[in-house]
N, C-alpha and C positions, 0 to 999 in steps of 0.2 A: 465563384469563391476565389479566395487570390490563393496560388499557386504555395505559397510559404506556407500559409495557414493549413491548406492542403496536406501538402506534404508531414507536417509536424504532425497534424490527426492523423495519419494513416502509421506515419512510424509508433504513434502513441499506442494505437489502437493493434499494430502487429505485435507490441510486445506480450509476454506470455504471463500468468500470474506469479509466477516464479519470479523472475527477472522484476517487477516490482516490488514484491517482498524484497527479493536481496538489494535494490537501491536504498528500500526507505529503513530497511535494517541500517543500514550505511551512513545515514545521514545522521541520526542520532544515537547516542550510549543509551538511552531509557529506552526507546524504541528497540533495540538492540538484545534487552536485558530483560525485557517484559517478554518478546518473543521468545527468546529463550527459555523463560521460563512455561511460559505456554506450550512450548514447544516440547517439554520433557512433562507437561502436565496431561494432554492430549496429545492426540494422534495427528503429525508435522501439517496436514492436509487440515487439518482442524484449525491449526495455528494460521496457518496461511490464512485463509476463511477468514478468520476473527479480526486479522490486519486489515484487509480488503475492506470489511464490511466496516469498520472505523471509519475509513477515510473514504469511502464513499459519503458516509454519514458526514463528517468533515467537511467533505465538497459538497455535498448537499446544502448545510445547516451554516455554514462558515465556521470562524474558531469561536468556539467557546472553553468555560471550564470543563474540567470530565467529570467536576463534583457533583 
């Protein structure tokens, strides 16, 4: 395996699900806004959850609508 490619899975794969959530809260307002509200609807560990499983679905399925 080349050593780049390496190295970038392995920092990817250290990071925590926390530190994920707060990047992709970061990136966008709606992302941001939705968690938020998720976040005061359930329990913050719930919210996390719920982001996670998105964009696994995401990376899985590629982009589509959410309709």
């Amino acid at each position: 395996m080349n050593p780049t490619k390496a190295a970038l899975e392995a920092a990817v794969l250290d990071l925590t699900d926390a530190q994920i959530v707060d990047a992709l809260r970061k990136v966008d307002a709606a992302v941001r806004a939705a968690y938020k509200d998720r976040e005061a609807y359930a329990w913050p560990r719930e919210a996390q959850r719920t982001l996670l499983d998105a964009l696994a679905r995401r990376l899985a399925g590629g982009r589509t609508p959410a309709s």
